[in-house]
C-alpha positions in Angstrom: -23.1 -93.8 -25.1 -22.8 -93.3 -28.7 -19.8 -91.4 -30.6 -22.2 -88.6 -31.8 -23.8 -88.5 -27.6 -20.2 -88.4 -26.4 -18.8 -85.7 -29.0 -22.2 -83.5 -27.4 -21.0 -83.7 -24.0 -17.6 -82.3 -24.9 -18.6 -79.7 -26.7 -21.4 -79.0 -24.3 -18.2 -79.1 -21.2 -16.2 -76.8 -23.4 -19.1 -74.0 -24.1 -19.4 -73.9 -19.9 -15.8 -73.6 -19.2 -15.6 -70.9 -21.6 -18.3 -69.2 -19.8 -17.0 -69.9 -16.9 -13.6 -68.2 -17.9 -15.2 -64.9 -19.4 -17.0 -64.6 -16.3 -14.2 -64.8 -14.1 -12.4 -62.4 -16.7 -15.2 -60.3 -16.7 -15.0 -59.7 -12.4 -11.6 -59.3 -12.3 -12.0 -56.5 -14.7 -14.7 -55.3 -12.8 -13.1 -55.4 -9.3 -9.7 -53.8 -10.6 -12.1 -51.1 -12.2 -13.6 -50.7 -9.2 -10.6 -50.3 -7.3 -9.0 -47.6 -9.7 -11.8 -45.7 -9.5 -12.0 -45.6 -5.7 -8.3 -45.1 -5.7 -8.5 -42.3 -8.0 -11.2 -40.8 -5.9 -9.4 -41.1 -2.9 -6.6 -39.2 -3.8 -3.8 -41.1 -2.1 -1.1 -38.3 -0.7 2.6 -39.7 0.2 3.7 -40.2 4.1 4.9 -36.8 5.5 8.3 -37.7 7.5 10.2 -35.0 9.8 13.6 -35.6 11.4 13.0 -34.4 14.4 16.0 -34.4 16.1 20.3 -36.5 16.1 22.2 -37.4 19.0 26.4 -37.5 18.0 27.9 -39.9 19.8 30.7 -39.6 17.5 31.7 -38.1 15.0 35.9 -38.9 14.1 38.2 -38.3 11.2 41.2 -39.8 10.6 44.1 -39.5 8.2 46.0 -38.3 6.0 46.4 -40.7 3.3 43.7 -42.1 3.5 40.7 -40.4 5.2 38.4 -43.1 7.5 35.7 -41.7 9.2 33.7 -43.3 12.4 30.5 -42.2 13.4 27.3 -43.2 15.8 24.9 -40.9 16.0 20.9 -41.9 16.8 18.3 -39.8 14.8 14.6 -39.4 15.8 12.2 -39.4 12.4 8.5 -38.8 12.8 5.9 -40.5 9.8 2.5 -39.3 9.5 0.2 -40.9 6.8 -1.9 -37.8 6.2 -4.6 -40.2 4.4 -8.1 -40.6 6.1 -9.1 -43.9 4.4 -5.8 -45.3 2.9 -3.3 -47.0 5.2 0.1 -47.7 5.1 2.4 -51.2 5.4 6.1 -50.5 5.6 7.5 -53.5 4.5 11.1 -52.8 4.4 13.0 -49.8 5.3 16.8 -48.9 5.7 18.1 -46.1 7.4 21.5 -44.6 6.6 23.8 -41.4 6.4 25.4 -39.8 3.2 27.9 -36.6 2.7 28.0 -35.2 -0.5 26.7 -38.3 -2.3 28.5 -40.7 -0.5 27.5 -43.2 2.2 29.0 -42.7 5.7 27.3 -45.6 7.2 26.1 -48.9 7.4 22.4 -49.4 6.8 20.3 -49.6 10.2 16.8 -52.0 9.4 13.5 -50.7 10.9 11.0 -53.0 12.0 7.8 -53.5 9.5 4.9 -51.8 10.7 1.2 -51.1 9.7 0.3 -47.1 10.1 -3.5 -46.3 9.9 -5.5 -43.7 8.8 -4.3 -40.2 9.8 -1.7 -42.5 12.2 1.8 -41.1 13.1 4.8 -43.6 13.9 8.1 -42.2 15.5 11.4 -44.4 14.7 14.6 -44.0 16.9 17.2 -46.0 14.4 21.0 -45.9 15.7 22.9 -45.1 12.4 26.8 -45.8 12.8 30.0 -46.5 10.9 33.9 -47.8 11.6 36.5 -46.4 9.6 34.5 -46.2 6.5 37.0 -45.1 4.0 35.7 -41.7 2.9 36.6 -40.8 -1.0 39.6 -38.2 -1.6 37.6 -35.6 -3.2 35.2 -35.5 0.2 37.3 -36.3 2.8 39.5 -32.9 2.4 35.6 -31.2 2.2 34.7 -33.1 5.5 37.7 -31.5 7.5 37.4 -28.3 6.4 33.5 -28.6 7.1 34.3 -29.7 10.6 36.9 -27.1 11.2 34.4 -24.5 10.1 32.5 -25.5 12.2 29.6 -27.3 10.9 28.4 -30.4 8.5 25.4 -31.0 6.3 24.7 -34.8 6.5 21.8 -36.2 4.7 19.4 -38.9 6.5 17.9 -41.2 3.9 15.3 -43.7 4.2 14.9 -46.6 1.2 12.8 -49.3 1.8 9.3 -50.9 0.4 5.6 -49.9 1.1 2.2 -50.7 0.2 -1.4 -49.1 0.9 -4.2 -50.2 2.0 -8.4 -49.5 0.6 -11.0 -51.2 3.0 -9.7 -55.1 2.4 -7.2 -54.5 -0.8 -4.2 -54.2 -0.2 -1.5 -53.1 -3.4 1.7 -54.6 -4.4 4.4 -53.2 -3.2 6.2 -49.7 -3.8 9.6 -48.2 -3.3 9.8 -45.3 -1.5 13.1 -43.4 -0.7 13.0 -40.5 1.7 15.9 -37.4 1.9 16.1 -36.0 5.2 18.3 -32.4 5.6 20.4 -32.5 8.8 23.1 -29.6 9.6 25.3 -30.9 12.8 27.2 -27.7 14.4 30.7 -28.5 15.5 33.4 -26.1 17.6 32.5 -22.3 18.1 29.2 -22.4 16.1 28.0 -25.8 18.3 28.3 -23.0 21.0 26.7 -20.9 19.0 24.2 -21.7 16.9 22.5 -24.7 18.2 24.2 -25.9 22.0 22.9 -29.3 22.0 21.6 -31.0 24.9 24.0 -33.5 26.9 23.2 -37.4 26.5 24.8 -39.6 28.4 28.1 -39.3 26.1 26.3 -37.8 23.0 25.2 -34.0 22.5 21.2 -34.5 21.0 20.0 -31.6 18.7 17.0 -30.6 18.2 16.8 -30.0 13.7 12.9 -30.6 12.9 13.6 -30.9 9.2 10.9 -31.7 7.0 12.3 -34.6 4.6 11.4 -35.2 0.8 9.4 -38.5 0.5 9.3 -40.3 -3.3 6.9 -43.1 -3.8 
């Protein structure tokens, strides 16, 4: 093969790669258009979560320097996808407890999980804590909260999600969730909201809708 024959076939190589390449360019634009347009026409709406209900297995303060609080409690959150062709992987999600800004407890894992169109998931998670030093500022707001007689915790959810259109599937997304939960202690646990007995625990019944960001 001659220098002039050889200098042909590499040029002819390199015009078929770089067709090769704008064509693969030009389908991946295509599919990602395609999915931003079906994802734009589908609307996707956020999960809808509820806390349904808490079970205090304890709840104890101690002091007076320095104010350490141990809890165990067991929540019951409900997770609807309200989507009829998205679905939903939960990847990762941790479950915990916070008073006025501050976290009360460890962080309790949840197992991941697929949810399907229009699907609902329910998730029991014990939440607990030992002596978790409880800053100055809150600790004299949490005893006078308990001897009034009742304490506004906040459930939260953080954790990692992705959807789901026909056989894509998205990268991943945070997602934190806010759940509202008012425990009754003394006279207004008599009250107000009596609980049920547990075992050792007192289980209310709350059925707070929670704030979901994606």
């Amino acid at each position: 093969m001659s220098v002039k024959e050889c200098t042909h076939h590499k040029n002819k190589r390199r015009k078929l790669l770089r067709k090769l390449c704008i064509g693969f360019l030009i389908l991946a634009v295509l599919v990602l258009l395609t999915f931003f347009i079906t994802w734009a026409i589908l609307q996707p709406r956020k999960p809808r979560l509820t806390l349904q209900d808490a079970t205090i297995y304890a709840f104890n303060i101690s002091g007076p320097n320095t104010i350490l609080l141990s809890s165990n409690f067991q929540v019951t959150i409900s997770s609807r996808n309200p989507n009829s062709r998205i679905g939903v992987y939960y990847d990762k999600l941790n479950v915990f407890a916070s008073y006025r800004n501050q976290q009360i407890t460890y962080y309790t894992g949840i197992q991941p999980v697929y949810q399907g169109h229009k699907e609902t998931n329910v998730w029991s998670p014990f939440v607990y804590g030992t002596n978790v030093p409880v800053a100055p500022y809150n600790g004299n707001s949490l005893t006078e909260d308990k001897s009034d007689g009742e304490i506004f915790l906040l459930i939260k959810m953080n954790g990692r999600v992705r959807w789901r259109v026909g056989r894509f599937i998205s990268g991943r997304y945070h997602i934190h969730v806010t759940c509202p939960a008012i425990i009754p202690f003394g006279d207004k646990q008599k009250s107000l909201s009596p609980g049920i007995v547990v075992g050792t625990g007192i289980k209310y019944q709350l059925s707070q809708r929670c704030r979901v960001n994606v």
